[in-house]
C-alpha positions in Angstrom: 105.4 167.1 122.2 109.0 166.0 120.9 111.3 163.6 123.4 113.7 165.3 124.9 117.6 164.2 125.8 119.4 165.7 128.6 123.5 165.5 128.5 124.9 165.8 131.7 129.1 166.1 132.1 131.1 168.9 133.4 133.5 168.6 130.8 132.7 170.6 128.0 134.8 168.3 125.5 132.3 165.6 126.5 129.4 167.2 126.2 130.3 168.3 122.6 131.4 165.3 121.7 127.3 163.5 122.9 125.9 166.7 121.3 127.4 165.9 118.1 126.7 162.4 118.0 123.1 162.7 118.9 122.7 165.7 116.4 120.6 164.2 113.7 118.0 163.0 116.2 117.1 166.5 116.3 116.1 166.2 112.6 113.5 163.7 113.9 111.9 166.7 116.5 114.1 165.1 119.7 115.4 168.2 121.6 118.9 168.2 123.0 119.6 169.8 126.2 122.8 170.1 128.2 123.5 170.8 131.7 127.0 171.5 133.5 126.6 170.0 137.0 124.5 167.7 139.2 122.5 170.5 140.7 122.0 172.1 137.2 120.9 168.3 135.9 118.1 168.2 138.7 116.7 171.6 137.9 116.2 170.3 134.1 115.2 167.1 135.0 112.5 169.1 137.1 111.8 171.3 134.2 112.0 169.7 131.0 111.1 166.0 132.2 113.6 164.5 129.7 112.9 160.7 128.6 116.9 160.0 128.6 119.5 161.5 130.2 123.0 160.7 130.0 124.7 161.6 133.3 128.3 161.5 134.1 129.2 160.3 137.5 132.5 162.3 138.7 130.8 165.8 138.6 131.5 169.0 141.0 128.2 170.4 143.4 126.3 166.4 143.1 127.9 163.2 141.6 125.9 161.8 139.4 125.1 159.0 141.7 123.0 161.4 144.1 121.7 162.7 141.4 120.5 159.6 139.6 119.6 158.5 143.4 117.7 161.3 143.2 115.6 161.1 140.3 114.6 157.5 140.8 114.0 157.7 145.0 113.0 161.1 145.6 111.3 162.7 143.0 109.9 158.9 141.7 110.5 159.4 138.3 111.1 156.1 137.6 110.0 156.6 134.0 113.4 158.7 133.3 116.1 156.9 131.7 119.5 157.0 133.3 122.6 156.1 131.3 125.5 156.3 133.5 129.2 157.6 131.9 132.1 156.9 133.8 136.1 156.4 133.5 135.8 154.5 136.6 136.1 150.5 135.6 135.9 149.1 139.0 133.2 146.5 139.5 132.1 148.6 143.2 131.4 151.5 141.0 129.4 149.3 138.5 127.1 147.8 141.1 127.0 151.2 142.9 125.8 152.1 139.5 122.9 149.6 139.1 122.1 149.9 143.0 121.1 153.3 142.5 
């Protein structure tokens, strides 16, 4: 079974932007998914048990703090990679960040 990647940004400029970049891993059988929102990213992370996911933090429905809170507390799927993306540079929202 291929690894899977799971993009996670309510922008769709962003999102293009990852899908493009992580494009060629595709060539190597790693399967890009996408998802709009936080409660859209749980349902896939439920679903397709992606190794990586790349989850924005300033997202409508669920930020993707409760969602990365989520993943790791709830659900203990502590095997899941979470990187964070973020505009926000303040060191609370970095340790907020690592905390969850």
């Amino acid at each position: 079974m291929g690894q899977k990647i799971l993009i996670v940004d309510d922008e769709p400029h962003i999102r293009l932007l990852l899908e493009q970049t992580l494009e060629e891993l595709e060539d190597e059988g790693v399967e890009i998914l996408v998802a709009n929102d936080g409660e859209e990213a749980l349902a896939k992370i439920k679903s397709e048990s992606p190794e990586l996911v790349f989850l924005d933090v300033m997202m409508p429905k669920m930020n993707g703090f409760d969602v990365c809170k989520t993943v790791k507390r709830e659900l203990n799927l502590e095997n899941v990679y979470i990187i964070m993306l973020t505009a926000k540079g303040q060191e609370f929202d970095k340790q907020k960040g690592q905390e969850v």
